[in-house]
TORMIDO-236695 format. One record per residue (C-alpha): residue in one letter; y, x, z. Coordinates in steps of 0.25 Angstrom, whole numbers, padded with zeros to 4 digits, always signed. Layout:
N
AYXZ ...
END
This chain:
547
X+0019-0703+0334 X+0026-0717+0336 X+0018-0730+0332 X+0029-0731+0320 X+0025-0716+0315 X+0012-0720+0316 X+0011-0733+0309 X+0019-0724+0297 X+0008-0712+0295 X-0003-0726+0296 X+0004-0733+0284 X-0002-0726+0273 X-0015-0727+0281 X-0014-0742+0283 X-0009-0746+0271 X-0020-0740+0262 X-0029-0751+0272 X-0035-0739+0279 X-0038-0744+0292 X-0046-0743+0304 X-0058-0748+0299 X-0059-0757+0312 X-0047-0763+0321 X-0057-0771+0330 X-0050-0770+0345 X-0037-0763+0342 X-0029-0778+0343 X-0029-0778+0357 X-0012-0779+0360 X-0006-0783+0372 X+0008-0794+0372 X+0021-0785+0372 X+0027-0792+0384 X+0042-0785+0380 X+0051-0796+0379 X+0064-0788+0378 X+0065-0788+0364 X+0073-0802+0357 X+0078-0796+0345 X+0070-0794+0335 X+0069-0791+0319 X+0060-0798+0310 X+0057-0793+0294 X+0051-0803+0285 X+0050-0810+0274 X+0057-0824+0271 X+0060-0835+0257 X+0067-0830+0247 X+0073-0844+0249 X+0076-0840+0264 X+0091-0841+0269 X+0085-0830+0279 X+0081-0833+0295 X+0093-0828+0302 X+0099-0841+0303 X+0086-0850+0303 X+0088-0859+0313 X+0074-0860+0316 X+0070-0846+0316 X+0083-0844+0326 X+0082-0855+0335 X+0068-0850+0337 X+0073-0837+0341 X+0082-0842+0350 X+0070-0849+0357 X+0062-0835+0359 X+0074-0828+0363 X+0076-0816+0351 X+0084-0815+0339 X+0076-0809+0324 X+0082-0800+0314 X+0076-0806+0303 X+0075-0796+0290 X+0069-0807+0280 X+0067-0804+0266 X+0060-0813+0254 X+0061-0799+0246 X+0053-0785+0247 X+0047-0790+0260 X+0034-0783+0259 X+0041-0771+0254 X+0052-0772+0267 X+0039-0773+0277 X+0032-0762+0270 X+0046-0752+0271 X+0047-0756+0286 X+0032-0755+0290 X+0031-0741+0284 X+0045-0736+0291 X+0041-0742+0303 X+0053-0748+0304 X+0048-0762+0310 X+0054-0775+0311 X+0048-0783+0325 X+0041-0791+0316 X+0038-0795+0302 X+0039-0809+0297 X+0035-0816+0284 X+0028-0803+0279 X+0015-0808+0274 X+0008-0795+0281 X-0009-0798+0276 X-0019-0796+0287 X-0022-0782+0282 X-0006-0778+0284 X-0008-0785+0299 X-0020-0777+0301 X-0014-0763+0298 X-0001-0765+0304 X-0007-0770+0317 X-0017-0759+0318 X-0005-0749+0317 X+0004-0756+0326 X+0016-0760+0317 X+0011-0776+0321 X+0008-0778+0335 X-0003-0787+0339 X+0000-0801+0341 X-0012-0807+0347 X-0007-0804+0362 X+0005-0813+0359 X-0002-0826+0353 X-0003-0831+0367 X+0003-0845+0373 X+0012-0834+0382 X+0017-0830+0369 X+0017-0836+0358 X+0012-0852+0364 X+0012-0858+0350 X+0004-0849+0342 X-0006-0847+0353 X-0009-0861+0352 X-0010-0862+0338 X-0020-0850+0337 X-0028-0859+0347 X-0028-0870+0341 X-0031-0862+0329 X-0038-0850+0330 X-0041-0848+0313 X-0027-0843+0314 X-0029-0835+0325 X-0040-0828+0317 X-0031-0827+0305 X-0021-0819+0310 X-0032-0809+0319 X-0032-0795+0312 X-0045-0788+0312 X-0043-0780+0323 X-0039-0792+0332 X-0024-0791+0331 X-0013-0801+0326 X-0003-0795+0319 X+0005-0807+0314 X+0008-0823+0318 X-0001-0832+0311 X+0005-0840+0298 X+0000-0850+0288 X+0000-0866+0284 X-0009-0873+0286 X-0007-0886+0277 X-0021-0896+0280 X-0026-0909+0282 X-0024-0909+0296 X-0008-0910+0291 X-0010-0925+0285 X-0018-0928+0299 X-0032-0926+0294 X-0041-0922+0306 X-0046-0911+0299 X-0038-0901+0294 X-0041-0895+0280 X-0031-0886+0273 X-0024-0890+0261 X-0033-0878+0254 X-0048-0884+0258 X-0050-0890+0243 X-0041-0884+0235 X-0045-0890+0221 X-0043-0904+0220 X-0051-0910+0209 X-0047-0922+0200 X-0054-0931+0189 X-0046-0941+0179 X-0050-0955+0186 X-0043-0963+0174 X-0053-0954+0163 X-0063-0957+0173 X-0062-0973+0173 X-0059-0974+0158 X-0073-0968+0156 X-0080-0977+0166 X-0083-0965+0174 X-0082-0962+0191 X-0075-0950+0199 X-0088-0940+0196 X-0093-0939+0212 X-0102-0927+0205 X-0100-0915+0195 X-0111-0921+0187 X-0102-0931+0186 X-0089-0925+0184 X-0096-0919+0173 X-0098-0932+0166 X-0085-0936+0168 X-0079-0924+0161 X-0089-0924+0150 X-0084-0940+0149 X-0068-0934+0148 X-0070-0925+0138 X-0080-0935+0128 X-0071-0945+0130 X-0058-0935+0130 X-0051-0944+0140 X-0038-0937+0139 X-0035-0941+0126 X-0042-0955+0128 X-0037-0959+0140 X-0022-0949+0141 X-0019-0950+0125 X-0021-0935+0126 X-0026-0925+0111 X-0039-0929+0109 X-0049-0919+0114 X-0038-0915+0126 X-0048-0920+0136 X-0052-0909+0147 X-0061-0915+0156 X-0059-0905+0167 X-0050-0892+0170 X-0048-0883+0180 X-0043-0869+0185 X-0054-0858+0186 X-0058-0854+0200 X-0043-0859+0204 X-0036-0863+0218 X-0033-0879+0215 X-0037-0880+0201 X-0051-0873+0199 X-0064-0879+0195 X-0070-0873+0210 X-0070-0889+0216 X-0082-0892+0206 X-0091-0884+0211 X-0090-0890+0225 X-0105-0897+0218 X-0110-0884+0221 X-0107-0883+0235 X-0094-0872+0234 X-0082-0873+0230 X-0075-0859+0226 X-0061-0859+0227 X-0051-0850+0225 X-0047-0845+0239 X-0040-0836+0247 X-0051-0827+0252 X-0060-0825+0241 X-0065-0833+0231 X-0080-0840+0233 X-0080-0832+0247 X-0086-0847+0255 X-0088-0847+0271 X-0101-0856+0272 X-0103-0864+0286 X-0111-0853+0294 X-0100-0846+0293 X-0103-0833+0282 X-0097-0832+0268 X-0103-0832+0254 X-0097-0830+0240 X-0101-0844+0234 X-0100-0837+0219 X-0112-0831+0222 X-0121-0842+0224 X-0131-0850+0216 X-0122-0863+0219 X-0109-0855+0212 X-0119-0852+0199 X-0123-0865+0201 X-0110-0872+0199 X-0105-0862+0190 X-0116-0866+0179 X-0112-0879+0182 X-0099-0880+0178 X-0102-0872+0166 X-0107-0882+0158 X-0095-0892+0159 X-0087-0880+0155 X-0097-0880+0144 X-0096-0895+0140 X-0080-0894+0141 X-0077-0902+0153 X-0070-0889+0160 X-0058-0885+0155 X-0060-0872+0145 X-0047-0867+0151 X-0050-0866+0166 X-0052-0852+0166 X-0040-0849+0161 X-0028-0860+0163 X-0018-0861+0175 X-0016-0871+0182 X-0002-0875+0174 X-0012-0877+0162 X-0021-0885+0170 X-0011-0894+0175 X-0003-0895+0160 X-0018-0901+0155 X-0020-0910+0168 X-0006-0915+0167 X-0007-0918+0152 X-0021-0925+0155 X-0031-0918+0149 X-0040-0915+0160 X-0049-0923+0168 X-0055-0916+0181 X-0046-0905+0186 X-0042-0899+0199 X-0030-0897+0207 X-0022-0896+0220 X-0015-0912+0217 X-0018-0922+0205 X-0005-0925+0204 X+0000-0912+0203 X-0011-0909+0191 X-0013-0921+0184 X+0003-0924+0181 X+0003-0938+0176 X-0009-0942+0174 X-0012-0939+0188 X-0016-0955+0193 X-0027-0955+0184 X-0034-0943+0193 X-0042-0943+0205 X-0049-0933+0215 X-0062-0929+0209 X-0070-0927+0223 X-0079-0914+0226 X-0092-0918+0216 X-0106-0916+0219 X-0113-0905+0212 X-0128-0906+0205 X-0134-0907+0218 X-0126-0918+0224 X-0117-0910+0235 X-0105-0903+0234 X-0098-0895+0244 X-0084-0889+0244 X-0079-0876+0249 X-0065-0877+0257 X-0055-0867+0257 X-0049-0864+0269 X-0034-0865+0271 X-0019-0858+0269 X-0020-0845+0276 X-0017-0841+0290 X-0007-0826+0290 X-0003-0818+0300 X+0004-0810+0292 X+0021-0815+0293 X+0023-0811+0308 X+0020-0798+0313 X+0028-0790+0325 X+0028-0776+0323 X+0027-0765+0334 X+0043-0765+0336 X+0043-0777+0342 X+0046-0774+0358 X+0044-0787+0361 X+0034-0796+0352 X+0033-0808+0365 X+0046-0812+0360 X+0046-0812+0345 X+0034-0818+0345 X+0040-0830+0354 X+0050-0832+0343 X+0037-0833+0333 X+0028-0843+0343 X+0038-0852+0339 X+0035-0851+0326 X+0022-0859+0328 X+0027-0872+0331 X+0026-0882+0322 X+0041-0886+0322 X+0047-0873+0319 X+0037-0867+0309 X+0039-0880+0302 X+0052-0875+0302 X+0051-0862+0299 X+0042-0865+0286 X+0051-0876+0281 X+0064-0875+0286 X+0074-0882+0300 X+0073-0896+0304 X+0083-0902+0299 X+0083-0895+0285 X+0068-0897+0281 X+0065-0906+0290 X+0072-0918+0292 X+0067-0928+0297 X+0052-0933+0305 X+0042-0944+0302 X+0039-0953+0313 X+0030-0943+0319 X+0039-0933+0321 X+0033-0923+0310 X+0047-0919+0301 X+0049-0921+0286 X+0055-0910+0277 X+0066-0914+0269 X+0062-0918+0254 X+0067-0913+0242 X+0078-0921+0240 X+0084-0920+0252 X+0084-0906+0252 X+0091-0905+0239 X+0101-0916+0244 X+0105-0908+0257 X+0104-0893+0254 X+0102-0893+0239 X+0089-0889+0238 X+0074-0892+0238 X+0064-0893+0250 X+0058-0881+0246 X+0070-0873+0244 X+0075-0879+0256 X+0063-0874+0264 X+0063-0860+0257 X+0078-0858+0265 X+0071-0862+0279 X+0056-0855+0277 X+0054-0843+0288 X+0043-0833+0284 X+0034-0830+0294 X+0022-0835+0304 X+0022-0850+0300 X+0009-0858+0303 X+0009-0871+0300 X-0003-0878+0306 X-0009-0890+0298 X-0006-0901+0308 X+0008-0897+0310 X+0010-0906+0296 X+0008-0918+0305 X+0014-0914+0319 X+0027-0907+0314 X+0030-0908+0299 X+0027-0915+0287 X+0018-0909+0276 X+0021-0908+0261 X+0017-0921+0254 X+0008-0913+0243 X+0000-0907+0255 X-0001-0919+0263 X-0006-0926+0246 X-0016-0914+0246 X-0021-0914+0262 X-0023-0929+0259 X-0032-0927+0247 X-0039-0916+0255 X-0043-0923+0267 X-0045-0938+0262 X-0053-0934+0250 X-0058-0920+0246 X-0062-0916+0262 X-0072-0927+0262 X-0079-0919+0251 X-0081-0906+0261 X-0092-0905+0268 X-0090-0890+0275 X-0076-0884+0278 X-0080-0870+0281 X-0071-0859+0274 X-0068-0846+0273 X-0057-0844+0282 X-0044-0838+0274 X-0039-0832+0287 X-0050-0823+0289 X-0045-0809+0293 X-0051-0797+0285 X-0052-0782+0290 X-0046-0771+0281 X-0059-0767+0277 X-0063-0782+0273 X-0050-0782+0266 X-0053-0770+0258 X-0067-0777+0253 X-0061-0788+0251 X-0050-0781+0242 X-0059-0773+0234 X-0069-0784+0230 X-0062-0798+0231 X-0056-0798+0216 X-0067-0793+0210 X-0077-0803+0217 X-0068-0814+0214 X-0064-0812+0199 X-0079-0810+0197 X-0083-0821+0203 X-0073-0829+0194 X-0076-0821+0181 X-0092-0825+0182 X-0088-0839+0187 X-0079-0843+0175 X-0087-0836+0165 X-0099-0844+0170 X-0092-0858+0167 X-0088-0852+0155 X-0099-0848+0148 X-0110-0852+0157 X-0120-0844+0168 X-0123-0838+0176 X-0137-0833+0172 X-0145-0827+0183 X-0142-0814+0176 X-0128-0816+0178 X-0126-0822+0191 X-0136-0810+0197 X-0125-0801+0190 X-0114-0808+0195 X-0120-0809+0209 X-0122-0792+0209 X-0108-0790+0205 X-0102-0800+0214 X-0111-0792+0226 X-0110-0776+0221 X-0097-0776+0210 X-0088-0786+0221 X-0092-0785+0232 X-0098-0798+0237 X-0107-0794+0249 X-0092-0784+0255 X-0083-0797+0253 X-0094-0808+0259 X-0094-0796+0272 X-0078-0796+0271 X-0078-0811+0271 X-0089-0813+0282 X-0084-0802+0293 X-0069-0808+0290 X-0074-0824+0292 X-0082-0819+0304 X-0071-0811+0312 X-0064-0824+0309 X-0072-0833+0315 X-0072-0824+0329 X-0059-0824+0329 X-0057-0840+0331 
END
């Protein structure tokens, strides 16, 4: 049986995740050295803005430096479903591009050979510049390692941090993600400081609503006045900054929800601690005095901003002030992280955009991968993948500042000389694919976007300072199948539980010890606490020995 037959009577198996229930030692590849092959063919996925990459100048003049010619078969349409036809019929492409493949899709299709193992290749012999970024960094070296210690696609991702507006440290743009903000103007026409403490935030928000400062002091209906509203449990809008004077802060994450690493490195769910029933009885009585919104279970985020814009709200949270409080936005000012009843607070970070190695993969009929993957190296130097994500010099970029680090043309000049915004402009020029933008390239090779240089600011000069301990859960952890499978079974029930008995706690008020001993049984035998906490642990731990 050839290796195309075989992969055809294992799809059904594969796809239905039944997998060897261990991979450990299989990865163990040797480099190709066949270097006859220079044409090659390349399916993937591109903009639906895309003018297509046969005649990108960049992608061909690097093609002409590695010496071979692409095919490229590029769609923005029925992608998945292309990939799907292709992979089943065995009748491959020499790699995928721009795909999105998950770690579990990487995982399957290594272990039957339709994607050959990477890891001999990321060497300074052959590929020089991701050899020396995955030394320089090895998180992202772990990110892309599968669990049988195979790499079956190039490593992609953003990373959009602090070290971009010349901090010395870098934080990601995600680290605190709700902002919170308080009515200075309200503030000083009551004779009253920025609260430094939720005991004191509390009094101010009682003196907003006796005093219904947005009609007072705005014109606004009388009774209009609400003295704080926020999202439920949301990204950039939630309430979850407040409980920092508890020592956590929950946000919404890309992991799972209240999952928090704790500095000797093991994992707990923080909504199942006394400081989580202790914050959430807290906060019950403001809802119950009226100082939180009665709506922030339920409104969007396009509601929040109407009643913010209109100047109704006093204490509110979001990504930017200006972008939430319209008009009456000077009249704002940061609220920082408050002290709890105890004096301390403590803020858990999120960690940063996503490392994926899932949009490059060379599939076994590739004859000569060396080469190919000569055309790719080139891909992780900071000039061309600027210029693979925005578009040429010449056409994005136009121009340099005095350190040499180009500009991207504005939105005016765009419409002036092609007709046509920036963002059009750089849909056109966008090449799906292996892109990974490191954080410092914003200062040595191109200009950041002037909101994310606004946001970095705040980040670094004001709410870091706040931060005492920056551990966190690693988003790039690599799970195995079977972790994926408990993952999958409990994660949306653990977490809409959790949220159920969290916003009817602040609603109505609790937990009794009756309840919370319920709720800490259903948590650990009806969703699986203790199997996700392993899950989490054994993936956190292989990460860390990957480094």
């Amino acid at each position: 049986m050839n290796k195309k037959m075989y992969r055809r009577a294992l799809s059904g198996f594969l796809a239905a995740g039944m997998v060897a229930a261990s991979f450990a030692g299989v990865a163990n590849a040797e480099a190709n050295t066949d270097t006859s092959q220079t044409e090659f063919t390349i399916l993937g996925g591109m903009s639906a803005l895309s003018r297509g990459y046969e005649d990108n100048e960049v992608l061909n003049a690097m093609q002409e430096e590695a010496g071979i010619s692409i095919d490229w078969e590029t769609m923005s349409d029925s992608l998945a479903e292309q990939v799907n036809i292709r992979i089943a019929g065995g009748e491959l492409p020499d790699a995928f591009m721009g795909v999105g493949f998950s770690n579990y899709d990487l995982t399957n299709y290594g272990a039957d050979g339709t994607f050959i193992d990477l890891s001999p290749y990321l060497t300074e012999e052959y590929m020089p510049n991701l050899a020396k970024i995955l030394e320089e960094h090895p998180e992202i070296r772990s990110a892309i390692t599968m669990e049988d210690g195979g790499i079956y696609g190039l490593p992609a991702g953003e990373q959009m941090g602090t070290a971009g507006i010349g901090a010395e440290n870098d934080y990601s743009i995600y680290t605190i993600p709700q902002f919170s903000m308080i009515n200075k103007a309200w503030l000083d026409d009551l004779g009253l400081e920025v609260p430094t403490t939720l005991d004191e935030l509390h009094d101010a928000l009682v003196a907003f609503k006796e005093n219904d400062m947005s009609a007072k002091y705005y014109g606004n209906d009388a009774g209009s006045t609400i003295p704080m509203s926020t999202g439920f449990d949301q990204w950039c809008w939630g309430q979850n900054v407040f409980y920092a004077g508890f020592g956590f802060t929950n946000w919404p994450n890309d992991v799972i929800n209240d999952l928090v690493l704790n500095p000797d490195g093991t994992v707990e769910f923080v909504c199942a601690t006394d400081k989580y029933r202790d914050a959430i009885t807290y906060f019950h009585d403001w809802f119950a005095e009226g100082l939180m919104d009665v709506e922030m279970f339920s409104q969007s985020d396009t509601q929040l901003m109407a009643k913010c814009s209109q100047g109704y709200v006093g204490v509110s949270t979001w990504w930017y002030i200006e972008e939430l409080m319209g008009d009456y936005a000077d009249d704002y000012v940061f609220l920082p992280i408050l002290d709890g009843p105890d004096g301390t607070h403590n803020v858990t970070v999120r960690t940063g955009g996503a490392t994926n190695s899932g949009n490059l993969s060379i599939t076994e009929e590739c004859e000569s991968p060396a080469n190919l993957l000569k055309f790719f190296d080139q891909w992780y130097e900071p000039e061309n993948v600027m210029q693979l994500q925005y578009g040429p010099i010449g056409t994005y970029f136009t121009e340099q500042d005095e350190n040499g680090v180009w500009l991207s043309i504005t939105d005016e000049q765009a419409q002036e000389q092609f007709g046509k915004g920036a963002g059009e402009l750089k849909g056109e020029y966008e090449v799906y694919g292996p892109k990974l933008i490191l954080s410092d390239y914003y200062q040595s090779t191109f200009k950041m976007e002037d909101r994310a240089i606004e946001r970095l600011t705040d980040l670094n000069d004001f709410w870091m300072p706040y931060v005492s301990d920056t551990t966190t859960y690693p988003v790039d952890c690599v799970f195995t199948s079977d972790e994926l499978d408990t993952i999958d079974m409990y994660k949306v029930d653990f977490e809409n539980t959790v949220a159920e008995n969290e916003g009817l706690w602040l609603r109505d008020g609790g937990p009794s010890d009756d309840e919370w001993a319920e709720y800490l049984d259903n948590l650990t035998y009806g969703c699986g606490m203790e199997d996700l906490l392993q899950a989490y642990q054994d993936a956190y731990d292989r990460y860390v020995e990957a480094e």
